[in-house]
Structures are given as C-alpha cells and as structure tokens.
Biopython code that builds the backbone (N, CA, C, O; Angstrom):
import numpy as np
from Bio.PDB.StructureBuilder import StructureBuilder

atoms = [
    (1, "UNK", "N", (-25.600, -9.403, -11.552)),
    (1, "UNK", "CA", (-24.161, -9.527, -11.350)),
    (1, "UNK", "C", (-23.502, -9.861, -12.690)),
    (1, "UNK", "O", (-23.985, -10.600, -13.548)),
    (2, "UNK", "N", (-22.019, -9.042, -12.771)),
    (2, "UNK", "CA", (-21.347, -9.634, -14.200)),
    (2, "UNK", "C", (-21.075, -11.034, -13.760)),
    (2, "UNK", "O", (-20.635, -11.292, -12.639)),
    (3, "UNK", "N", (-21.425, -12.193, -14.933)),
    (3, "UNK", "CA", (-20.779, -13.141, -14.531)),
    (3, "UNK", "C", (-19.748, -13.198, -15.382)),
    (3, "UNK", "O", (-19.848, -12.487, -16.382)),
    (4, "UNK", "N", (-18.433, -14.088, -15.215)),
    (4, "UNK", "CA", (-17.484, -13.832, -15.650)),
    (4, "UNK", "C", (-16.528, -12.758, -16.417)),
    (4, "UNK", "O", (-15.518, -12.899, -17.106)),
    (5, "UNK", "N", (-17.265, -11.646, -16.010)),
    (5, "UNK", "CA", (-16.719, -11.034, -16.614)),
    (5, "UNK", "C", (-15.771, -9.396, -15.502)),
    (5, "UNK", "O", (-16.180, -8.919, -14.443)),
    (6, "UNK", "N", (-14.919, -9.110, -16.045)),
    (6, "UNK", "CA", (-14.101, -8.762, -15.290)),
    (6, "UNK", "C", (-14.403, -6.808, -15.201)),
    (6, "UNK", "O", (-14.598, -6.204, -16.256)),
    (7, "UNK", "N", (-14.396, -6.052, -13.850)),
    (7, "UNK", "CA", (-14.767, -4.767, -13.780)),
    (7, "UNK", "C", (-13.379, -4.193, -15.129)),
    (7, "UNK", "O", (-13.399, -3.664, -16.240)),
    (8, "UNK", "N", (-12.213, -4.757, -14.059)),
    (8, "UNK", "CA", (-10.490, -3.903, -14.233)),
    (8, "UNK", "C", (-10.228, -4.925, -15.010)),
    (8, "UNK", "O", (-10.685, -6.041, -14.761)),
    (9, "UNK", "N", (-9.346, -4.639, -16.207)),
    (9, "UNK", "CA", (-8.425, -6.029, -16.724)),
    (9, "UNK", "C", (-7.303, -6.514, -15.877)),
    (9, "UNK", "O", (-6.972, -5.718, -14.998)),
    (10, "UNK", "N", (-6.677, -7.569, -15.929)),
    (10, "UNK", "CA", (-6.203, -8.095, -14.828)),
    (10, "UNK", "C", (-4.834, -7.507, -14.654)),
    (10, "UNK", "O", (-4.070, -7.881, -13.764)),
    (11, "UNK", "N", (-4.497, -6.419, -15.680)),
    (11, "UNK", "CA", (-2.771, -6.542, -15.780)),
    (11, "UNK", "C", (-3.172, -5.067, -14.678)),
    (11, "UNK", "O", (-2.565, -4.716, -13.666)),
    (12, "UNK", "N", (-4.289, -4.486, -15.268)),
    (12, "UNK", "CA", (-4.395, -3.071, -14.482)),
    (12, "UNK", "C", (-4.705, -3.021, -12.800)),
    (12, "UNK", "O", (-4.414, -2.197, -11.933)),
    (13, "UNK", "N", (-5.470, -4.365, -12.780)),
    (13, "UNK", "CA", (-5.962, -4.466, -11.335)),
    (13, "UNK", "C", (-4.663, -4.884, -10.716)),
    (13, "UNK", "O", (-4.627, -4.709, -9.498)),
    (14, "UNK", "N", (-3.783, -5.302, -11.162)),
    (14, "UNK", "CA", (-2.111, -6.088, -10.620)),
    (14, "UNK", "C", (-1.446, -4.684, -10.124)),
    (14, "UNK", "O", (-0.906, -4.421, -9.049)),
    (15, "UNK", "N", (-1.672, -3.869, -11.278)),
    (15, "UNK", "CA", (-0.607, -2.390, -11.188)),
    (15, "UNK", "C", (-1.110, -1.603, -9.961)),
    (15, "UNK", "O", (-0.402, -0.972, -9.176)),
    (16, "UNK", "N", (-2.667, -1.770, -9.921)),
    (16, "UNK", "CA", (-3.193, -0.884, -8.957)),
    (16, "UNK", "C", (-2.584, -1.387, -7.628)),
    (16, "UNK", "O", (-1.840, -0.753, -6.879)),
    (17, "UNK", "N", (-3.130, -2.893, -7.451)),
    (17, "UNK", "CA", (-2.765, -3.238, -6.131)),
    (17, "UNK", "C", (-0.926, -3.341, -5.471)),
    (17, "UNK", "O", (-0.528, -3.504, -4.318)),
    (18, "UNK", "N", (-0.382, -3.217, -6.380)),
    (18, "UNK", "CA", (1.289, -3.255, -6.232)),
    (18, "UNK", "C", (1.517, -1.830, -6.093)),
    (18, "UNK", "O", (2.563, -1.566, -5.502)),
    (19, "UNK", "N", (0.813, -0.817, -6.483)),
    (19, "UNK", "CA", (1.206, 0.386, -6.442)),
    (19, "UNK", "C", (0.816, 1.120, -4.837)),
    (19, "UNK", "O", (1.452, 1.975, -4.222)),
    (20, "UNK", "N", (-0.524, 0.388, -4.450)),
    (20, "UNK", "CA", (-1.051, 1.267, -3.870)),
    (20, "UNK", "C", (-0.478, 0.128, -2.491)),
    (20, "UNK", "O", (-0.772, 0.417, -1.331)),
    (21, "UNK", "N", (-0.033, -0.562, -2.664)),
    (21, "UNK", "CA", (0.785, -1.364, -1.179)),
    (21, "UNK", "C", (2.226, -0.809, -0.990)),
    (21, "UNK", "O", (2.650, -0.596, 0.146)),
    (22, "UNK", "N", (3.168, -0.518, -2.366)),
    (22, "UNK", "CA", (3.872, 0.772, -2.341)),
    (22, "UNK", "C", (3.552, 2.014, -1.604)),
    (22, "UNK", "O", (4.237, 2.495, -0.701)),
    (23, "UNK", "N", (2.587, 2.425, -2.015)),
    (23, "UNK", "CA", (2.305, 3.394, -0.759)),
    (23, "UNK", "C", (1.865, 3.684, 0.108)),
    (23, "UNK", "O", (1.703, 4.844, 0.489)),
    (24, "UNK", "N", (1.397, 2.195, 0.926)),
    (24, "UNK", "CA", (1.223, 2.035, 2.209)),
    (24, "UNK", "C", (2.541, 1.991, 2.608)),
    (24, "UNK", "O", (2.765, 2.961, 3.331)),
    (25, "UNK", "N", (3.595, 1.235, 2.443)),
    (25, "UNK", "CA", (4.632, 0.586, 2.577)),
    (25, "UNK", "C", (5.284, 2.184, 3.134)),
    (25, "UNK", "O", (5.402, 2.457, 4.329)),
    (26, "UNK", "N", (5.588, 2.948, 2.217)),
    (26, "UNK", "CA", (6.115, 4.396, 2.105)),
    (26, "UNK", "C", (5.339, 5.021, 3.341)),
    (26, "UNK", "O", (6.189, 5.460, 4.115)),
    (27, "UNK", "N", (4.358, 5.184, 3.716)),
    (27, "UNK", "CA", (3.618, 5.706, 4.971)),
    (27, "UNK", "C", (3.916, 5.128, 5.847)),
    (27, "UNK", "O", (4.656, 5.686, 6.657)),
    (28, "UNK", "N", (3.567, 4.022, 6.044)),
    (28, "UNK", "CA", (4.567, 2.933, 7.377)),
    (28, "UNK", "C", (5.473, 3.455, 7.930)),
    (28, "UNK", "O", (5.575, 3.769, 9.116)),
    (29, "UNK", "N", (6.490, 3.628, 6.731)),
    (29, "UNK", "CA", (7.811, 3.765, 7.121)),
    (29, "UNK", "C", (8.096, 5.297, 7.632)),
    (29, "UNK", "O", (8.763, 5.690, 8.589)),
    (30, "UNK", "N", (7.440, 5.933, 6.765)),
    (30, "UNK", "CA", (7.354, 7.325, 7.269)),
    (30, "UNK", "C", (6.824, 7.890, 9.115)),
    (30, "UNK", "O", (7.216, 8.523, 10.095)),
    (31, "UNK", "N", (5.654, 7.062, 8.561)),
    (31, "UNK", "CA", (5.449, 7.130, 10.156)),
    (31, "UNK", "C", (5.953, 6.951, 11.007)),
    (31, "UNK", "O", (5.749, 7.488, 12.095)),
    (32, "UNK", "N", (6.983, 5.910, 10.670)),
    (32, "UNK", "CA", (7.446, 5.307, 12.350)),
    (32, "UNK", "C", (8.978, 6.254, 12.234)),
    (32, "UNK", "O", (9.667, 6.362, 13.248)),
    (33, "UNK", "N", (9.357, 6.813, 11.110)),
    (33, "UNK", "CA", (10.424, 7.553, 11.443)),
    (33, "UNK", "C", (10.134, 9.328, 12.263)),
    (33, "UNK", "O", (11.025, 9.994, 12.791)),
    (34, "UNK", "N", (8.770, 9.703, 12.149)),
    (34, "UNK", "CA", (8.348, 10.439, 12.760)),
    (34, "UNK", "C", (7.989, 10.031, 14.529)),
    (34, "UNK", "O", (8.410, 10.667, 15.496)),
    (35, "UNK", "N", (7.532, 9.395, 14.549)),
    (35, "UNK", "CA", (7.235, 8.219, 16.088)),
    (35, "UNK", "C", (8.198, 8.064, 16.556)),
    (35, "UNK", "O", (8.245, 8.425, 17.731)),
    (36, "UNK", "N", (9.002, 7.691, 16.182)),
    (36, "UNK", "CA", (10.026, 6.717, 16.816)),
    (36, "UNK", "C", (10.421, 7.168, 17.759)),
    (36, "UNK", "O", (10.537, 6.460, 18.759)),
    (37, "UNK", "N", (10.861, 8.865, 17.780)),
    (37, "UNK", "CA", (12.079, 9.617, 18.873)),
    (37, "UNK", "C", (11.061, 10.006, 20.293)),
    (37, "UNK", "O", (11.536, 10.467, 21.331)),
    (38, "UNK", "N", (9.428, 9.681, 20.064)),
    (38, "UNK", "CA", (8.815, 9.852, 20.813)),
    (38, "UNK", "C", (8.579, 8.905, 21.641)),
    (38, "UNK", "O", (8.215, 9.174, 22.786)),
    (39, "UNK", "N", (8.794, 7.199, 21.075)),
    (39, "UNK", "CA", (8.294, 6.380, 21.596)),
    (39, "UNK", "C", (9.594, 5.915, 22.287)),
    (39, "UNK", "O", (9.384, 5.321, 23.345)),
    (40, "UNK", "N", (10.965, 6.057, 21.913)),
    (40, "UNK", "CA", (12.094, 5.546, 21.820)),
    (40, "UNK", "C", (12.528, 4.351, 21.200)),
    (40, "UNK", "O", (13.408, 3.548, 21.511)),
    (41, "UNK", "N", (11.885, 4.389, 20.443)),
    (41, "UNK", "CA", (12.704, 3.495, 19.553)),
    (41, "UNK", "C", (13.478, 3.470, 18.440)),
    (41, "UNK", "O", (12.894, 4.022, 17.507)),
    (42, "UNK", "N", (14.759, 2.980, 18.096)),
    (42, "UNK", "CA", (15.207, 3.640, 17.064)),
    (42, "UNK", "C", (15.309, 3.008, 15.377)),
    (42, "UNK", "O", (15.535, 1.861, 14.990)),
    (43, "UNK", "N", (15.101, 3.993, 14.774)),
    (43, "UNK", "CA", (14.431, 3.561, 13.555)),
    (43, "UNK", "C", (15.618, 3.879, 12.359)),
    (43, "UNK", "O", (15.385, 3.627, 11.177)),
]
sb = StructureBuilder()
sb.init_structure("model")
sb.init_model(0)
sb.init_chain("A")
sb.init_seg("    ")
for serial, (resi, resn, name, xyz) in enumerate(atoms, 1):
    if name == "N":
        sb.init_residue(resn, " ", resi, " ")
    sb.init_atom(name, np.array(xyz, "f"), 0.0, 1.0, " ", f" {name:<3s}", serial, name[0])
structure = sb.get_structure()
C-alpha cells in the first residue's frame, strides 16, 4: 500500500469530484423533467 502518499493530487481529486456531482445533479434534473408528466407531478 502507498503510505502517505497520494494516487490524484488533491486540487485534481476536488475538480473531479465537484464536476462529476455536477453531472449527476444535471441527470437528476433531467430525469425528473422527462418523468414527471408521467407520474404527475409537476416539475
């Protein structure tokens, strides 16, 4: 095992994880605006 030592540097592992919850976030939303008129709810 690395010990202390890091795979990603930390600024890159920050960008990844903010980016890629951005585009969960963006699918979410997408989704439920596709859903919605089926389920009735309004979005």
């Amino acid at each position: 095992m690395l010990a202390g030592r890091s795979v990603l540097p930390d600024r890159l592992a920050g960008a990844l994880v903010f980016l890629t919850s951005g585009a969960v976030l963006v699918l979410e939303i997408v989704g439920l605006r596709l859903v919605a008129p089926y389920v009735g709810t309004s979005a």
